[in-house]
N, C-alpha and C positions, 0 to 999 in steps of 0.2 A: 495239353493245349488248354488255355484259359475259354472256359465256356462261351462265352462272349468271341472269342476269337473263333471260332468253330463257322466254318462257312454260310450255314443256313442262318445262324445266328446274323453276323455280321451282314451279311445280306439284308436283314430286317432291320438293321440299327440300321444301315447308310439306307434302306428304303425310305424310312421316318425323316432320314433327313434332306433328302432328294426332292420327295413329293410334298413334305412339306415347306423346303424354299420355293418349287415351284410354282406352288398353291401363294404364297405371298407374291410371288414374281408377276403370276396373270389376274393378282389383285392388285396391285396397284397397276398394272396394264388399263385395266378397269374403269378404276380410277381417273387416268389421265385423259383415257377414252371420254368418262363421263363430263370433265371438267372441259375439252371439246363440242361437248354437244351431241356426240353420236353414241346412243343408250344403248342400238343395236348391238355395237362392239363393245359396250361395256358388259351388258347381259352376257355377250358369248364370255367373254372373256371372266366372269364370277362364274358361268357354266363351267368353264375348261379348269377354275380355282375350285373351285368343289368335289371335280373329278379328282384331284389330286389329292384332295382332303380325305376324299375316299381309301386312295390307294395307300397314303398314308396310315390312315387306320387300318388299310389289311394286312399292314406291317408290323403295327403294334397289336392287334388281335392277335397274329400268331407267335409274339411272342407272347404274348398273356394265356394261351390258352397251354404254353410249354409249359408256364411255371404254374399254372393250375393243375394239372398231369402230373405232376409232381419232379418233374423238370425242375429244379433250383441252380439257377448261378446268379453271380457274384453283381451286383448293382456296379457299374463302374462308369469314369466319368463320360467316356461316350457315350453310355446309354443315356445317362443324366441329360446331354445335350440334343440326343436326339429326341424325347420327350420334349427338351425347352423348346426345340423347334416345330414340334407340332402345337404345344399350346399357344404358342405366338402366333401361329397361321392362323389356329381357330379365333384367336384375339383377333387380330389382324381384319380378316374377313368380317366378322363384326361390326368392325369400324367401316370398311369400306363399303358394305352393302346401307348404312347410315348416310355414308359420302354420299353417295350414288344418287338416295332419296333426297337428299338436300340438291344438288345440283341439278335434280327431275324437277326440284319444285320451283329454283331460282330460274331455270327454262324458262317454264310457265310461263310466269311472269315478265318476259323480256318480250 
């Protein structure tokens, strides 16, 4: 069985990529919240994006800490993507907690 196909394993790729669409999903939640008006739902909702950004990372921790152990397999493009998908959530979030601040402050002013 290819290392990466090995259940715990794959378990932690489709984690990374699970929690990390969700993580982009209840950001721009956020988002649309914010551009509403309502900041409460927007906070909750970068709260429950960040939860995921978490869980994301305990996906990618455990595999990080296999191949530090000396655990080695094969890079393949699944993993590849599940990586792309968490640095895009943490991009992602980025931008949106910027959004958030912008639309806090054109409030303001209205």
């Amino acid at each position: 069985m290819h290392p990466v196909e090995e259940p715990k394993n794959l378990e932690a790729v489709m984690g990374l990529i699970m929690h990390s669409g969700n993580a982009k999903s209840f950001g721009m939640e956020a988002v649309q919240a914010a551009k509403e008006g309502d900041f409460e739902k927007a906070d909750q909702k970068l709260e429950e994006a960040n939860e995921e950004l978490v869980n994301a990372h305990h996906a990618q921790t455990g595999l990080l800490t296999q191949e530090a152990s000396g655990e080695k397999f094969e890079v393949t493009l699944l993993m590849v993507h599940a990586q792309d998908h968490l640095m895009n959530a943490i991009t992602f979030l980025d931008l949106v907690k910027e959004l958030i601040d912008v639309h806090k402050k054109v409030n303001v002013r209205d």
